[in-house]
C-alpha positions as CSV (number, residue, x, y, z in Angstrom):
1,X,168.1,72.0,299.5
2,X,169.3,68.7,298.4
3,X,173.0,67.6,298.5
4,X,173.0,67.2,294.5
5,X,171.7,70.5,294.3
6,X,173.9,72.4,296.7
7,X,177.2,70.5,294.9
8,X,175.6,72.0,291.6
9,X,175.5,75.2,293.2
10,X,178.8,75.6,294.9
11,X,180.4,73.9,291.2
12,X,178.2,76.9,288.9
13,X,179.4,79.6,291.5
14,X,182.9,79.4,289.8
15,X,183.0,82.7,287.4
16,X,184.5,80.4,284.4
17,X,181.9,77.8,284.6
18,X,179.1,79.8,284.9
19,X,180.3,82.0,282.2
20,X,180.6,78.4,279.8
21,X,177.3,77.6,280.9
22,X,175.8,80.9,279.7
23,X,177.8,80.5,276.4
24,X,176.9,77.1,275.3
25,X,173.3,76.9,276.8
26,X,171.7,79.9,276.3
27,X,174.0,81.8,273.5
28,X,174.6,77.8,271.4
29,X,178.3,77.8,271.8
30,X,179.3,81.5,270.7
31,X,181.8,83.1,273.0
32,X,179.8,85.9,273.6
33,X,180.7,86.0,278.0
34,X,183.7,85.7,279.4
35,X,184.2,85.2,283.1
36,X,185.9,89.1,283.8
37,X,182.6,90.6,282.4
38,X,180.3,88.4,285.4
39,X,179.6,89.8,288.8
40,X,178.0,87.9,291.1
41,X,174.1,89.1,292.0
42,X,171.8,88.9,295.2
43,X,170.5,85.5,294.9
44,X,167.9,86.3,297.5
45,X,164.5,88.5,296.6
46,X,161.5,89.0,299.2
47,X,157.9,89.2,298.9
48,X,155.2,89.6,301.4
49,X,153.2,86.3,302.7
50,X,149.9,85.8,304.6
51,X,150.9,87.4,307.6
52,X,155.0,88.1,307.2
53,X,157.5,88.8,304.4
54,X,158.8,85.8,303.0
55,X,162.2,85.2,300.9
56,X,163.1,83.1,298.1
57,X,166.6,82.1,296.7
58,X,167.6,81.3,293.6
59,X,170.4,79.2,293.5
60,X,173.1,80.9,291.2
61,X,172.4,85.0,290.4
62,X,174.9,87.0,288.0
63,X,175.2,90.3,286.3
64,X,176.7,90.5,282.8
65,X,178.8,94.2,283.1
66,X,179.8,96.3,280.0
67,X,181.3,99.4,280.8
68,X,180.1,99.5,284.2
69,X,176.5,98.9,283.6
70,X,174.5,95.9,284.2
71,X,173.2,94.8,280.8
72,X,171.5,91.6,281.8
73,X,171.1,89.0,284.6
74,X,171.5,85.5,284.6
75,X,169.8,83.1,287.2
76,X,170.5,78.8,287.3
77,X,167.9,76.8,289.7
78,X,169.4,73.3,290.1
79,X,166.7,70.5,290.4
80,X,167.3,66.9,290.8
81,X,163.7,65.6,291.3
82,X,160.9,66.6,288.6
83,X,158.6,69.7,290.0
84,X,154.9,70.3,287.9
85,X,154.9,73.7,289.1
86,X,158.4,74.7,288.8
87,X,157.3,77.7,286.4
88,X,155.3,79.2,289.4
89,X,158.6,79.2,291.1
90,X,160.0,81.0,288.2
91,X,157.7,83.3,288.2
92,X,158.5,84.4,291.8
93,X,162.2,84.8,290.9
94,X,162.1,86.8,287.7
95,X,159.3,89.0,289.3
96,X,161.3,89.7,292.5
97,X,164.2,90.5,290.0
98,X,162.5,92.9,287.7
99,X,160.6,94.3,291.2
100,X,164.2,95.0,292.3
101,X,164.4,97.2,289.0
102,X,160.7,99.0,289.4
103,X,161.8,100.1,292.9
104,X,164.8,101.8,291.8
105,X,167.1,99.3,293.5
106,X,169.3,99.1,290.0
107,X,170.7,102.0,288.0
108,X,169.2,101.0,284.6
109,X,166.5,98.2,283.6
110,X,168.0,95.5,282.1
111,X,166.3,91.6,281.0
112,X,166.6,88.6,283.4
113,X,166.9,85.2,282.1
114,X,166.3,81.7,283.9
115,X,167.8,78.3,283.4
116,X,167.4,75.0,284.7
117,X,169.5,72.7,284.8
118,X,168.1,69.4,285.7
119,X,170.4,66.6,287.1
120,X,167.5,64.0,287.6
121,X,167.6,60.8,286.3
122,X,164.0,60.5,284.3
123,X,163.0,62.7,281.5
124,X,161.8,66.1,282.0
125,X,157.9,65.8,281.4
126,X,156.2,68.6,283.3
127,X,155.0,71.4,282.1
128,X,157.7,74.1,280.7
129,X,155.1,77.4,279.8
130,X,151.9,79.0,282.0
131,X,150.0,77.6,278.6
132,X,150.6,74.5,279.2
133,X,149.6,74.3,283.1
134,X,146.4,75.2,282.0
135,X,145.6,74.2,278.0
136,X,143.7,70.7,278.9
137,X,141.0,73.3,281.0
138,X,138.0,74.4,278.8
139,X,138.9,78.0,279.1
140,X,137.7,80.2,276.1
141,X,140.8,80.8,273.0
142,X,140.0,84.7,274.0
143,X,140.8,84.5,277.5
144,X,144.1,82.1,277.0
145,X,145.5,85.1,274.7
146,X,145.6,87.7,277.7
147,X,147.3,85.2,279.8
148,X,151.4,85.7,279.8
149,X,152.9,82.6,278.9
150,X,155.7,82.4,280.9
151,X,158.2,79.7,279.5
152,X,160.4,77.3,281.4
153,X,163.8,76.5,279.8
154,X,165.0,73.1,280.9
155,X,168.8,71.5,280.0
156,X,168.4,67.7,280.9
157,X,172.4,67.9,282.3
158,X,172.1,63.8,282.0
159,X,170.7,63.7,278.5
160,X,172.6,66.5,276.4
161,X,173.6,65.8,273.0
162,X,177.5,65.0,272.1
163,X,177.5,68.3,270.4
164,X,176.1,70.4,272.8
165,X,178.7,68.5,275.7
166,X,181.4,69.3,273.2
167,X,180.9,73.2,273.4
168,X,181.9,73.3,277.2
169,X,185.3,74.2,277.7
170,X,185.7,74.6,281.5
171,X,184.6,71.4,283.8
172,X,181.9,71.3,283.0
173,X,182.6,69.1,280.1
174,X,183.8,66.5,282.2
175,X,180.4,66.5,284.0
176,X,178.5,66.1,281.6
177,X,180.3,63.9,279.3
178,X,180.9,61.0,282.7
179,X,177.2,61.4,282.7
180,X,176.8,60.4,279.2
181,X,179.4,57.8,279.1
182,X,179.3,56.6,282.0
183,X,182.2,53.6,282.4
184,X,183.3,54.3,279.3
185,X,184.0,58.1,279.6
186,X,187.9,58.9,279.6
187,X,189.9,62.3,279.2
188,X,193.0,63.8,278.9
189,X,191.0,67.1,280.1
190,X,193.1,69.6,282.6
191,X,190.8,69.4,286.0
192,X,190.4,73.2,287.0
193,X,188.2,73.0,291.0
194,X,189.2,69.4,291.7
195,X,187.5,69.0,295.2
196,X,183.8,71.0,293.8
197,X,184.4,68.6,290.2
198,X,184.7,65.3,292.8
199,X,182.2,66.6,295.3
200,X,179.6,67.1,292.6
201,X,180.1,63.5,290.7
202,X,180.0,62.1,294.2
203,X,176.5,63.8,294.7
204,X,175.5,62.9,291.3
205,X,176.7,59.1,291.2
206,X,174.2,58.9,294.7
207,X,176.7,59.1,297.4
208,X,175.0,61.4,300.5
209,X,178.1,62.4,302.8
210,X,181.0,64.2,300.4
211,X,182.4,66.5,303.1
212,X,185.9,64.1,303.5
213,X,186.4,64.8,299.3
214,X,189.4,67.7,300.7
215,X,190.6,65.0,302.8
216,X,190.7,62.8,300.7
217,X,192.3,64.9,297.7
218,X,194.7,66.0,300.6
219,X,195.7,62.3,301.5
220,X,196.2,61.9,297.3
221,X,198.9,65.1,297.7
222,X,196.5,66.8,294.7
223,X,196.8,70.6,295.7
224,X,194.0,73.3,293.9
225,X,196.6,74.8,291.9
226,X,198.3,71.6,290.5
227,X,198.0,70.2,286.8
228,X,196.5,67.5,286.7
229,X,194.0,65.7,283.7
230,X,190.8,64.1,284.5
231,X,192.6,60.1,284.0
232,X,195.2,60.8,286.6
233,X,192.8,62.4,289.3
234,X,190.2,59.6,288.5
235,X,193.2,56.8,289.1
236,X,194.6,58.5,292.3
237,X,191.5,58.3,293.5
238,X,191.0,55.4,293.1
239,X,194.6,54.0,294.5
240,X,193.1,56.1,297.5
241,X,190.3,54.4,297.9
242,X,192.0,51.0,298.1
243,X,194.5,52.3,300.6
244,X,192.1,53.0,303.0
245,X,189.9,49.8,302.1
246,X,192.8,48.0,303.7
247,X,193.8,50.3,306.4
248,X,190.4,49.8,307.5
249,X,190.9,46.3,307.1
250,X,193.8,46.0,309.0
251,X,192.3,47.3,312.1
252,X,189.5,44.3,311.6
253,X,191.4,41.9,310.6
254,X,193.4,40.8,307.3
255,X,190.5,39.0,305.9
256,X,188.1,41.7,306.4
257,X,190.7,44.1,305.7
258,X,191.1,42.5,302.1
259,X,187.2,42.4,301.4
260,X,186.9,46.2,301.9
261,X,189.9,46.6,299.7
262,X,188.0,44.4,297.0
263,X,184.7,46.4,297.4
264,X,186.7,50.1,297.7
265,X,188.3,49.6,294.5
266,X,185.2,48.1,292.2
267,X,182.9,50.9,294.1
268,X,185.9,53.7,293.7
269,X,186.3,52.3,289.9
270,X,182.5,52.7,288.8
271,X,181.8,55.6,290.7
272,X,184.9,57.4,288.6
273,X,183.8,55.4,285.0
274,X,186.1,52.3,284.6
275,X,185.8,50.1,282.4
276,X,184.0,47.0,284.0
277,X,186.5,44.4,282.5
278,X,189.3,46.9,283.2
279,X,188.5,46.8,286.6
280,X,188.2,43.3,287.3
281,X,191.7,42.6,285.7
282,X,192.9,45.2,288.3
283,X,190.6,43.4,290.9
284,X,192.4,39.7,290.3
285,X,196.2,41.1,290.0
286,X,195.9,43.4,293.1
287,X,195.0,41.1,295.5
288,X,195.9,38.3,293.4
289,X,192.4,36.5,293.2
290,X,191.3,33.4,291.0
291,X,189.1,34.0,287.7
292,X,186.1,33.3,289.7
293,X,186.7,35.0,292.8
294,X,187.3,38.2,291.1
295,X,183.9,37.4,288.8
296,X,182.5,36.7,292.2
297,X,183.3,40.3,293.8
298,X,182.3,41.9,291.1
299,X,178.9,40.5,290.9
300,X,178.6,41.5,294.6
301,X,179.9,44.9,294.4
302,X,179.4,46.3,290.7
């Protein structure tokens, strides 16, 4: 599994943002879930392949529970690059999860529905239904009506309309709105799981290695349980970033040391939406560069 995907993953885990992400994409914003009434479901199903059982995971599995009994299951498959068959993969996961049901594994039947959320940068444009793998084959309209047209429901997490984003109420808003907006995205927003919200904007701004994001919150002094909003996270992150720049620097030398501090700070800025002007005027006053000097580094490192 990719790193994007497995930062979705351990992000949607967390009962109060996979209970918003069931209320605003599949139930339009209605409060219908709350996260008390979500328990958390085998993610893994097995089937039997050409000469062994095989398994298969999903990547986020959960039970909505009304007194006591299972009345649905939800299931979220993260994907990051585009996949023409995906729906065959759906079709292994909902059919392990309703064979679960047929061999008496679950008290009571109940429906299973699957999302994806897709973080990739293009436009969804494979196919989303069974129909559609096959309607540009000459089959006869007859034998296309017994075929079960299994459908594929896509959220493009990079793409989603301002009022759609403005539905979410846990952090996932502040995903998907810096995805949006992009430098210009600011928000007074109370950050809830401050090392999975940086871990997973990280991922998604291309970074490969996030495992020092504790490390790095812990070096800030921002605890789990403290209150903090999305601007004042994003600039102690920042101020972070430049510390180390130059405690890197100092170990190489004070010129070098003052060229990683420059490129720590415009990467650390972008990376956590600043404002590109914004930026350089912090650029030139911090390390008290001319006009075009700070123009310069930010040409090289924007």
């Amino acid at each position: 599994m990719e790193t994007n995907d497995l930062t979705a993953k351990n992000f949607e885990t967390y009962p109060d943002v996979a209970a918003d992400i069931i209320n605003v994409l599949i139930y339009e914003g209605m409060q219908r879930i709350n996260k008390d009434s979500l328990l958390a479901s085998p993610t893994e199903t097995v089937y039997q392949g050409r000469e062994k059982l095989k398994n298969q995971l999903e990547d986020v599995a959960r039970y909505e529970i009304h007194d006591g009994q299972v009345t649905m299951q939800y299931l979220f498959a993260n994907q990051t690059r585009r996949d023409s068959k995906m729906i065959f993969r759906k079709a292994g996961y909902i059919g392990g999860a309703y064979r679960e049901q047929y061999d008496g594994k679950a008290k009571d039947v109940y429906p299973v529905v699957e999302i994806v959320l897709y973080w990739g940068e293009g436009s969804w444009k494979q196919n989303r239904s069974i129909y559609e793998m096959f309607q540009s084959r000459n089959y006869p309209g007859k034998v296309l009506s017994y075929i079960d047209d299994l459908k594929l429901h896509v959220f493009e997490m990079r793409k989603l309309p301002k009022e759609i984003r403005n539905l979410f109420q846990s952090d996932m808003r502040i995903v998907v709105d810096y995805l949006a907006e992009g430098n210009g995205y600011r928000s007074d927003q109370k950050v809830v799981h401050k090392e999975a919200l940086i871990k997973l904007l990280r991922t998604l701004s291309g970074e490969k290695n996030v495992e020092d994001t504790l490390e790095c919150l812990q070096k800030m002094g921002v605890k789990e349980e403290d209150e903090i909003t999305v601007c004042e996270l994003f600039d102690q992150y920042t101020r972070q970033g430049i510390k180390e720049g130059r405690q890197e620097g100092i170990k190489e030398g004070i010129k070098e040391g003052i060229k990683e501090g420059i490129q720590a700070l415009i990467v650390t800025c972008k990376e956590l939406g600043a404002d590109f002007d914004k930026t350089e005027d912090k650029v030139k006053q911090r390390f008290h560069l001319s006009d075009a000097d700070a123009a310069e580094n930010m040409r090289l490192y924007w």
